[in-house]
NUBAVEX-106728 format. One record per atom (N, C-alpha, C, O, CB): x, y, z; residue in three letters. Coordinates in pm, whole numbers, plus 32768, in hexadecimal, padded with zeros to 4 digits. Each point is the difference from the previous one (the first is absolute). Glycine has a CB too. Layout:
// residues N
X	Y	Z	ALA
...
This chain:
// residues 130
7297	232A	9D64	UNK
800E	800C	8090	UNK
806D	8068	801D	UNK
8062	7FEF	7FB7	UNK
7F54	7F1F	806D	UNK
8055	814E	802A	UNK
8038	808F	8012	UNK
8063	7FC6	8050	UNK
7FDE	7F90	8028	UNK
7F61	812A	7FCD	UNK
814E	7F76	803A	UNK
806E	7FCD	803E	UNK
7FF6	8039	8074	UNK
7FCC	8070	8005	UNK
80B8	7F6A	7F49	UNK
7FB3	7FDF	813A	UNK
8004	8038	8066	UNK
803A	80A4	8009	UNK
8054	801F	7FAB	UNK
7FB4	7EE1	8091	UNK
7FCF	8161	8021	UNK
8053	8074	7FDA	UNK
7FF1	802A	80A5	UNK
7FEE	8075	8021	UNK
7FDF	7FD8	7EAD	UNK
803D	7F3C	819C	UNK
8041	8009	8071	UNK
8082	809F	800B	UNK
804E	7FFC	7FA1	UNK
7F76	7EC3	8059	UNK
804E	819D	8050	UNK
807A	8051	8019	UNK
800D	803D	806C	UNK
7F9B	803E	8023	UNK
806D	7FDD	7F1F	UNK
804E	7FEB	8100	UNK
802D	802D	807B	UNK
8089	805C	8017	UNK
806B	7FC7	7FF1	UNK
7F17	7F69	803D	UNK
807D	8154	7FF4	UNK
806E	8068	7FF7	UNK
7FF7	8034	807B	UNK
7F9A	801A	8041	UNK
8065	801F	7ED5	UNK
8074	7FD7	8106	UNK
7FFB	8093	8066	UNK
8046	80A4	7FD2	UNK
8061	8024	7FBE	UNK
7FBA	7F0C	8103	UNK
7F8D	8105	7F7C	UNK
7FEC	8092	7FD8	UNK
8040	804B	808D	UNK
7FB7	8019	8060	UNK
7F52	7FC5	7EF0	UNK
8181	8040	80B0	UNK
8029	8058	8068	UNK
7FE8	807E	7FFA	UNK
8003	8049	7F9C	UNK
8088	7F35	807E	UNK
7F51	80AA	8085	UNK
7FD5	808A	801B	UNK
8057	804C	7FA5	UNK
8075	7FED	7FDF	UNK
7F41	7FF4	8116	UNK
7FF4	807A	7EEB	UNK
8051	8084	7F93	UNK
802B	7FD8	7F8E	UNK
8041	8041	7FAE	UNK
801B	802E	80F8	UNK
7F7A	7F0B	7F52	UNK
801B	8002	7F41	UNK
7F92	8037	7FAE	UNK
7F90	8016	802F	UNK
80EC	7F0E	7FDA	UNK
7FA1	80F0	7F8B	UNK
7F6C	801C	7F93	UNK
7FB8	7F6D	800C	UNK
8039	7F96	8018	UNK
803D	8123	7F0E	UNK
7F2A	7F55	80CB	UNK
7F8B	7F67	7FDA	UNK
8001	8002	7F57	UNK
7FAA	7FBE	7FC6	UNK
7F79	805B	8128	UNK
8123	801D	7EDA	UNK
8024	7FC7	7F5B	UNK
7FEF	7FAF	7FE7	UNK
7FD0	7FFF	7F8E	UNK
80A5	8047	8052	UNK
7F9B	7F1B	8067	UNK
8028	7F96	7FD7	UNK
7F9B	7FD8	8015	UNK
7FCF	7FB5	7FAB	UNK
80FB	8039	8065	UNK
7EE3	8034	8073	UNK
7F7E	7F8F	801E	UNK
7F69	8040	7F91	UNK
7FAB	7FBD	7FC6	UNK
80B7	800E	8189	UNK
7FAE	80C8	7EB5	UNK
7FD7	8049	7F72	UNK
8005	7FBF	7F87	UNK
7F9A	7FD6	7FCA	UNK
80AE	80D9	8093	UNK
801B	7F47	7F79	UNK
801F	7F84	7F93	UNK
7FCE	7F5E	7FEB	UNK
7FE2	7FC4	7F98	UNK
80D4	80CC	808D	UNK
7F4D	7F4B	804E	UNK
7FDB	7F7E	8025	UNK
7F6F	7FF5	7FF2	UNK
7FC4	7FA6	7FC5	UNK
80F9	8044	80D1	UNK
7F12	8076	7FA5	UNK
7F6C	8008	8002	UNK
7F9B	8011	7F68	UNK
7F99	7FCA	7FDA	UNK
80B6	80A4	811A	UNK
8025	8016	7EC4	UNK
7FC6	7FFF	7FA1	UNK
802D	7F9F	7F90	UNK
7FEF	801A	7F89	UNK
7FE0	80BB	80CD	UNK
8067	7EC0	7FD4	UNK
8009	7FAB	7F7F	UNK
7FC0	7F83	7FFE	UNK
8002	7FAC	7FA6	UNK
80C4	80B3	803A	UNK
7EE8	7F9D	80B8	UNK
7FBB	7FA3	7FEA	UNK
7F4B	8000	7FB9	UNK
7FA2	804F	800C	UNK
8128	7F81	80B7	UNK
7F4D	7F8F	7EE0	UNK
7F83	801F	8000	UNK
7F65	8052	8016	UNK
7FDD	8015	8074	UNK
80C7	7F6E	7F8A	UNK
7F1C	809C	7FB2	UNK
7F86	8016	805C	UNK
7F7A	7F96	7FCE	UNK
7F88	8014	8013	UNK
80CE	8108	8012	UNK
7FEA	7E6F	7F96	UNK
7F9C	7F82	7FCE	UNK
7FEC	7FE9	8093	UNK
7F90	8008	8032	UNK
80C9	7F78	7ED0	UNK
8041	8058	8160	UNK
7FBF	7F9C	8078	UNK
7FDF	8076	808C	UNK
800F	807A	800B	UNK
80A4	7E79	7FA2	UNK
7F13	808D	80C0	UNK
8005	8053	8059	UNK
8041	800E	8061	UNK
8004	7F87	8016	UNK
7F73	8074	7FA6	UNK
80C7	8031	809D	UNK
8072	7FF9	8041	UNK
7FF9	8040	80B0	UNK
7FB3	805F	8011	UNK
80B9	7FB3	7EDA	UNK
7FD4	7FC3	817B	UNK
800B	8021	8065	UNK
8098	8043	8014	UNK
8071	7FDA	7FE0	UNK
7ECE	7F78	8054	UNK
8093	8113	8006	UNK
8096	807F	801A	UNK
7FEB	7FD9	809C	UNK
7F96	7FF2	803C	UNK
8066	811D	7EF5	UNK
8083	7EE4	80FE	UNK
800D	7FFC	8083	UNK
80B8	807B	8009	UNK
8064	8000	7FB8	UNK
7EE5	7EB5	8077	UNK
808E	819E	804E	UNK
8051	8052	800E	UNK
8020	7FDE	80A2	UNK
7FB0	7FFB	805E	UNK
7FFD	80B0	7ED0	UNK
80D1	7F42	80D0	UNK
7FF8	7FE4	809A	UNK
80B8	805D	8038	UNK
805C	7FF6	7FAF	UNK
7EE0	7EC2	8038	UNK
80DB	8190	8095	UNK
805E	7FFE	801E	UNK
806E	7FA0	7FF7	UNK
7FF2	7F86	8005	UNK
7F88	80F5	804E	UNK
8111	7FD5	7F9D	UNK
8064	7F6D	8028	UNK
801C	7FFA	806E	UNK
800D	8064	8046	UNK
805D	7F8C	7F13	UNK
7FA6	7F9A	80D1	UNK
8050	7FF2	8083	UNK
806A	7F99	7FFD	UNK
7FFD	7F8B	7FDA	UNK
7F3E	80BA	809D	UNK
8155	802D	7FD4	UNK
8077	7FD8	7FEA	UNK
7FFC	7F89	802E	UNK
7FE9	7FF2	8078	UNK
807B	80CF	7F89	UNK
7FB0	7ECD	7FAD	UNK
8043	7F55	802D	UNK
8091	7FF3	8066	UNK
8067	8043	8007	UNK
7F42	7F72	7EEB	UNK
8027	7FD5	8155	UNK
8093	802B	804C	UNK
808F	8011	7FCB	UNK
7FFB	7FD2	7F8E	UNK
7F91	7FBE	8103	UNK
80D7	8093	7F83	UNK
808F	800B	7FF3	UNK
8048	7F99	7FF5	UNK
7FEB	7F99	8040	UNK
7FFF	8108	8024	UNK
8079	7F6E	7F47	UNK
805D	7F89	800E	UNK
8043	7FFD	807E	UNK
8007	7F92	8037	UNK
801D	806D	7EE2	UNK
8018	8076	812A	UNK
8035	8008	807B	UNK
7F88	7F97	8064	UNK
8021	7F98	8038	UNK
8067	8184	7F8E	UNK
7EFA	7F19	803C	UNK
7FA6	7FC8	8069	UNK
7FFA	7F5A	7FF7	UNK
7FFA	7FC4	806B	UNK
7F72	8124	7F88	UNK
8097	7EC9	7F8B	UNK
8011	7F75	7FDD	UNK
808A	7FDC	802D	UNK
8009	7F9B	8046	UNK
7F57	806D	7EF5	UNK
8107	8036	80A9	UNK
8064	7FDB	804F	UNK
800D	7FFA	807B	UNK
8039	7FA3	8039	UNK
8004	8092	7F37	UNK
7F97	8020	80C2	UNK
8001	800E	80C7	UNK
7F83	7F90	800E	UNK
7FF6	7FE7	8079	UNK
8048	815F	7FD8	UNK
7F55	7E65	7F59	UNK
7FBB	7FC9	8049	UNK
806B	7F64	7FFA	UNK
8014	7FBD	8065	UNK
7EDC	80E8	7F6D	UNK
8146	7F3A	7FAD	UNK
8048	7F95	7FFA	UNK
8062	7FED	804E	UNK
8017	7F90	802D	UNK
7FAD	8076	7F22	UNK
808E	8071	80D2	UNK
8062	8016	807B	UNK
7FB3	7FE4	809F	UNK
803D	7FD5	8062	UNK
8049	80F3	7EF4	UNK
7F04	7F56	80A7	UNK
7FCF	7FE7	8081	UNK
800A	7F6C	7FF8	UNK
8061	7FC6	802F	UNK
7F04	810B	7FFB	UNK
8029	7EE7	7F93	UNK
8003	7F46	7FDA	UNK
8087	7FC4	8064	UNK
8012	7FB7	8061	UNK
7F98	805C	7E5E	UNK
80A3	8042	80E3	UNK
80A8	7FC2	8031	UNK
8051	7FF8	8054	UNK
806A	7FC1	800E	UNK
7F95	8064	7F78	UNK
7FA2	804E	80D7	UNK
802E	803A	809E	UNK
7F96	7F9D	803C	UNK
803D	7FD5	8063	UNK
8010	8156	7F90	UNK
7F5A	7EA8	800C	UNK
7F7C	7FCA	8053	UNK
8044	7F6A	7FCE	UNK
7FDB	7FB8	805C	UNK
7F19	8117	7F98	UNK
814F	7EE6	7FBC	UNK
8044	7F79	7FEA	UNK
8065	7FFE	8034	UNK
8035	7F92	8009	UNK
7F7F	8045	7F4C	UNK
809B	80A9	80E7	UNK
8097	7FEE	8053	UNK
7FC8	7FFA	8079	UNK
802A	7FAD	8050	UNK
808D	80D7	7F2F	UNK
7EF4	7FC3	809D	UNK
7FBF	802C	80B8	UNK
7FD1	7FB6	8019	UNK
801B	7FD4	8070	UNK
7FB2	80DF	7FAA	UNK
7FA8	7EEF	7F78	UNK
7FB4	7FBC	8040	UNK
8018	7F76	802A	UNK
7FAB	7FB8	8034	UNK
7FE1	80DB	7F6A	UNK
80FC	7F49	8045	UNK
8048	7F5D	8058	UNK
7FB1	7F97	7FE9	UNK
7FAC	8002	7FA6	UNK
80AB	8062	8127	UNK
7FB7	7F4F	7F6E	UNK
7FBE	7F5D	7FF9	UNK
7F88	8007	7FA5	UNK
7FEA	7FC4	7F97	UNK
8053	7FF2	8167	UNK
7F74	80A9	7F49	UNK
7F7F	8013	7FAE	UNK
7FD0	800C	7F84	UNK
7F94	7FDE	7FD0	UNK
8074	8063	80C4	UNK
807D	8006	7F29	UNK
7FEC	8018	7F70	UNK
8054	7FB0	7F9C	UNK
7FFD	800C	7F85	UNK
7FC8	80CE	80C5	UNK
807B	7EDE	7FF6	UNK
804A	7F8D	7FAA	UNK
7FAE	7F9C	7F92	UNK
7F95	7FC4	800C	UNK
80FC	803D	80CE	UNK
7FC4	8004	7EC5	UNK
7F92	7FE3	7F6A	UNK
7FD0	803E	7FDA	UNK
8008	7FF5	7F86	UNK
7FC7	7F8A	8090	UNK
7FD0	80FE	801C	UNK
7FBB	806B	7FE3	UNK
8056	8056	7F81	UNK
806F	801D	802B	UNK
7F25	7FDD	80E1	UNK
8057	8034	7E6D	UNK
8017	8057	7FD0	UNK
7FC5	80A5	8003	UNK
7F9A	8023	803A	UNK
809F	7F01	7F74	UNK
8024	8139	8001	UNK
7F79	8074	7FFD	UNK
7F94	7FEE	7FB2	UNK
7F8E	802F	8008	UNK
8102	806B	8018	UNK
7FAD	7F0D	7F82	UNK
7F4F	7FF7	7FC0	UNK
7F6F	7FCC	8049	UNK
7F85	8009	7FF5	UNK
810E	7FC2	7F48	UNK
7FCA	7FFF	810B	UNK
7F90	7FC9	807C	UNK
7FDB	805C	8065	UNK
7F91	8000	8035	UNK
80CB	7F2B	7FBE	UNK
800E	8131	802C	UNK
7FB1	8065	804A	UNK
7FAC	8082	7FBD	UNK
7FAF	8051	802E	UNK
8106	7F63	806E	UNK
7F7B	803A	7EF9	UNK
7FD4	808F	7F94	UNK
7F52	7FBE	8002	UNK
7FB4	8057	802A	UNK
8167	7FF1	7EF3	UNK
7EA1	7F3B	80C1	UNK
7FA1	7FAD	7FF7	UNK
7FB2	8016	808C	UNK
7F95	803D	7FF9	UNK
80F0	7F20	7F5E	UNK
7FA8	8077	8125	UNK
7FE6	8041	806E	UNK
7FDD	8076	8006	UNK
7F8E	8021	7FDE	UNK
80E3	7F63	805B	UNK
7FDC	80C6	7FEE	UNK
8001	808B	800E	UNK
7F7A	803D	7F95	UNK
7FB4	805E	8019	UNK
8176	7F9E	8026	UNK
7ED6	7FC2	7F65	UNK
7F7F	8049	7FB5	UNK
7F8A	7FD6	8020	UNK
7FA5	804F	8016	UNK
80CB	7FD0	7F3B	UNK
7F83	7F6F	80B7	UNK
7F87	7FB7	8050	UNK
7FD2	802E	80A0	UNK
7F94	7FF9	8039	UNK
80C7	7F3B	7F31	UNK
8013	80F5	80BB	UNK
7FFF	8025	807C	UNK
7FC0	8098	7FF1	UNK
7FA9	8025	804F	UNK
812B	7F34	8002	UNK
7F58	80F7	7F4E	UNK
7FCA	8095	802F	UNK
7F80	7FE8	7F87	UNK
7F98	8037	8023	UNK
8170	808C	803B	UNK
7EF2	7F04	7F37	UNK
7F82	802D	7FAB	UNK
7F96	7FAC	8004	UNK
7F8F	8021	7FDC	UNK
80F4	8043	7F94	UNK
7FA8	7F08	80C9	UNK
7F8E	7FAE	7FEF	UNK
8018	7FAC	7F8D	UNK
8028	802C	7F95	UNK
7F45	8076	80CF	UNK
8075	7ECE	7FB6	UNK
7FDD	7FA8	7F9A	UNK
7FA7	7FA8	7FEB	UNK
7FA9	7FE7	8054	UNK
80F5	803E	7FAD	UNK
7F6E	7F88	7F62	UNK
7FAD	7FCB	7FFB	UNK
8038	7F77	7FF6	UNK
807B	7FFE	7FF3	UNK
7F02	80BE	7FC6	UNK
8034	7EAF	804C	UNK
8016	7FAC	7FAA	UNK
7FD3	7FCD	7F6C	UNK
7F90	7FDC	7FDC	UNK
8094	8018	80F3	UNK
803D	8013	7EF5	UNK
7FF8	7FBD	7F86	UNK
8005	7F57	7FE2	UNK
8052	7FB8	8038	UNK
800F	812A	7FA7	UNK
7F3E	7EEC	7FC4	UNK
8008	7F7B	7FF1	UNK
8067	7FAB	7F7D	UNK
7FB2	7FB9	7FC3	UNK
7F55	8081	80B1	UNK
8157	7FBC	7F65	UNK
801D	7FB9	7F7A	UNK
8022	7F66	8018	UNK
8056	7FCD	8049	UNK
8009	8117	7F53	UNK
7F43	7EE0	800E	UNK
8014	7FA6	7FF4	UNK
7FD4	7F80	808F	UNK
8026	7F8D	8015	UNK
807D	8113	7F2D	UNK
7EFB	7FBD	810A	UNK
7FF2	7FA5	8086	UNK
8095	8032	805E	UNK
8018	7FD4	8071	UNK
7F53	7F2E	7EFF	UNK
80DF	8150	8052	UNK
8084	8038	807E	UNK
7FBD	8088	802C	UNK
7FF2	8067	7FBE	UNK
8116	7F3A	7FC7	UNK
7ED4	8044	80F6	UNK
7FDD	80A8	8032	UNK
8086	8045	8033	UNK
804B	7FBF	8048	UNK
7EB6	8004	8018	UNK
811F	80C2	7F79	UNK
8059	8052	8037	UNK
7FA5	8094	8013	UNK
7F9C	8033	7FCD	UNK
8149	7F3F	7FBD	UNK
7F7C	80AE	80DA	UNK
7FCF	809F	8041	UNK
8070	8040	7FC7	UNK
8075	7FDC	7FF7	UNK
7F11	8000	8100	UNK
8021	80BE	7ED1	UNK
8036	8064	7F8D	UNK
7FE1	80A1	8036	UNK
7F8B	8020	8017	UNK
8039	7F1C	7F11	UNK
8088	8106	80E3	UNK
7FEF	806F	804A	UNK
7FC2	805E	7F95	UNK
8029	800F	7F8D	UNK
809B	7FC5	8124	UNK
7EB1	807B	7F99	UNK
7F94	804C	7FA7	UNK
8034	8040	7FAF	UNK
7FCF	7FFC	7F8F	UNK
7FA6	801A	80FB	UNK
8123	8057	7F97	UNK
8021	8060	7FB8	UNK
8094	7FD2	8010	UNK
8020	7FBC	8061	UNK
7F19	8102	7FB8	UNK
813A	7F70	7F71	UNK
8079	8010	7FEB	UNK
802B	8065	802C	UNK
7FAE	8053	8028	UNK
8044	7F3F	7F45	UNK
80AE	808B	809C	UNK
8052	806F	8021	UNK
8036	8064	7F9F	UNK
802C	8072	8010	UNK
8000	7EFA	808C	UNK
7FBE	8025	7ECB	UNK
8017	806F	7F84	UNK
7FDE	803E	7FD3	UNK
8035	8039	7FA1	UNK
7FFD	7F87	8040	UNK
7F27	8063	8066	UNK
7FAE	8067	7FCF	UNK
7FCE	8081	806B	UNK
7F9E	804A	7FFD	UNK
801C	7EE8	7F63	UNK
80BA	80C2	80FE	UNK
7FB1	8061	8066	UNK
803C	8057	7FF9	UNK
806E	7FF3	7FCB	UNK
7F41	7F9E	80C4	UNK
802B	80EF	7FA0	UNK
8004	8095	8003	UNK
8091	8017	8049	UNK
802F	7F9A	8032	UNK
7EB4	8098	7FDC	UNK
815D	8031	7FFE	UNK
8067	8007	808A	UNK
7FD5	8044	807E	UNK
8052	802F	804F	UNK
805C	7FDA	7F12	UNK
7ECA	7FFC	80B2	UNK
7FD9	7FF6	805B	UNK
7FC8	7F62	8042	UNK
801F	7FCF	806C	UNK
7FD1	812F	7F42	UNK
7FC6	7ED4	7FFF	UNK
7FD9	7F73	8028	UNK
8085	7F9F	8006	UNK
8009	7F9C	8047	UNK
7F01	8089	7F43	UNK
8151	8007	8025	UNK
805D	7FBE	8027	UNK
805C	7FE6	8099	UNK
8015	7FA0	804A	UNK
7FC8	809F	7ECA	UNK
804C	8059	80E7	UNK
8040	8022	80A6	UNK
7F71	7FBE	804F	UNK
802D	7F95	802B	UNK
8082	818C	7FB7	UNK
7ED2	7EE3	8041	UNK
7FD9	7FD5	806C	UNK
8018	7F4B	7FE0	UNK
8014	7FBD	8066	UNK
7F36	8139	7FD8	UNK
80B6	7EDC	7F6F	UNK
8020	7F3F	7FF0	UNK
8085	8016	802A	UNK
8032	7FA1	803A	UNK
7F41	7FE3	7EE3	UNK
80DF	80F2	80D3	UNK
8073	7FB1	8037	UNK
8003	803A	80BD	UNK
8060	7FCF	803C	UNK
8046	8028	7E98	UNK
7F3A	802A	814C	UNK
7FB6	8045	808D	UNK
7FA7	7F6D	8032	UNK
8009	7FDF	8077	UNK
7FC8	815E	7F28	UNK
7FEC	7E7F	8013	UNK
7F96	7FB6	805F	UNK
807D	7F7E	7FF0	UNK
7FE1	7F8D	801D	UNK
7ED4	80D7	7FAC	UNK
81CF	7FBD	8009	UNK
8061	7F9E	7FE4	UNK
8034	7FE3	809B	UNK
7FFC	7FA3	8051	UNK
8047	80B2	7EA3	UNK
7FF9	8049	8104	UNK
8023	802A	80A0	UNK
7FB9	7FDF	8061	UNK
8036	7FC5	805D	UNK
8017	80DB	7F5D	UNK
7F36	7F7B	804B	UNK
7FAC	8004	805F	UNK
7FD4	7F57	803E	UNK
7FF3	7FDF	8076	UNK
7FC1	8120	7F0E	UNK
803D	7EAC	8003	UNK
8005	7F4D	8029	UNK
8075	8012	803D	UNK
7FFB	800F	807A	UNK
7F97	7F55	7EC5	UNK
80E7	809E	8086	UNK
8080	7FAE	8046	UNK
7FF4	803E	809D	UNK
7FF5	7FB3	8060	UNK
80CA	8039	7EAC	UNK
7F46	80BB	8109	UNK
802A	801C	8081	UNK
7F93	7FA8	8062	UNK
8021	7FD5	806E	UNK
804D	812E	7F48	UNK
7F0F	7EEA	8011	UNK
7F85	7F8B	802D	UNK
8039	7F93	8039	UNK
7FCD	7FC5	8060	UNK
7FA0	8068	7EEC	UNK
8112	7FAD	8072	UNK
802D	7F69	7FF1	UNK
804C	7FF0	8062	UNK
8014	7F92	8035	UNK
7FE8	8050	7EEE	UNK
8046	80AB	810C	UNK
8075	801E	8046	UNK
8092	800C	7FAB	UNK
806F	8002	8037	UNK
7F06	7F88	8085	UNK
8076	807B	7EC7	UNK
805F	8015	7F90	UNK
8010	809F	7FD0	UNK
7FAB	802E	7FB5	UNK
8011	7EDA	8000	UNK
80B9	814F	807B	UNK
8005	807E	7FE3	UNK
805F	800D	7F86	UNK
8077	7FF0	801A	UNK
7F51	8051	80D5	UNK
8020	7FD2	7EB5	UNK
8065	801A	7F67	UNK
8019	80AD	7FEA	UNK
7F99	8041	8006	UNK
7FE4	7ECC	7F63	UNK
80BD	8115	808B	UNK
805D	8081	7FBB	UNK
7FA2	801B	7FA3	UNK
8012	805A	7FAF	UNK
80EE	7F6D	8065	UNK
């Protein structure tokens, strides 16, 4: 049985392709294989994860009575459900609601607009944050 030979690189503009050249030619030609070539797209910033956790923290000082008990993990959970959609999940006969998509995999574009539809609920709410 042949070993997985799963691989994933990125190739920045203006480098040589040496490596994926290499890669290519050392694989097999017993099996058969799917090449997928796809653009990168930049993941968000550490700066941008910080300004969303800093927001959380501004919307738990502003939002008063209302948000008492509330953590950010509870709004980070929200907030995603709120802009991507969820589903429910069943374990064990406990249903919980699970938001379609995460924040650790988005673009810094998809990112800035989740934190925009962040803005855009609260001022909804009558809650304006910095």
């Amino acid at each position: 049985m042949a070993k997985p030979i799963k691989q994933s690189f990125d190739i920045l503009k203006g480098a040589p392709l040496t490596r994926a050249v290499a890669v290519l030619s050392a694989l097999s030609k017993e099996d058969d294989l799917t090449i997928t070539i796809d653009r990168k797209k930049p993941k968000r910033s550490p700066s941008q994860n910080d300004k969303l956790w800093a927001i959380y923290d501004e919307i738990l000082k502003v939002g008063g009575e209302a948000m008492a008990g509330w953590t950010k993990d509870d709004l980070h959970e929200f907030f995603l459900q709120n802009h991507f959609g969820s589903e429910v999940k069943t374990l064990f006969g406990v249903k919980k609601r699970r938001p379609l998509r995460r924040s650790s995999k988005l673009s810094k574009i998809e990112f800035a607009d989740f934190i925009e539809s962040i803005y855009r609920f609260m001022a909804e709410q009558g809650v304006y944050i910095a």
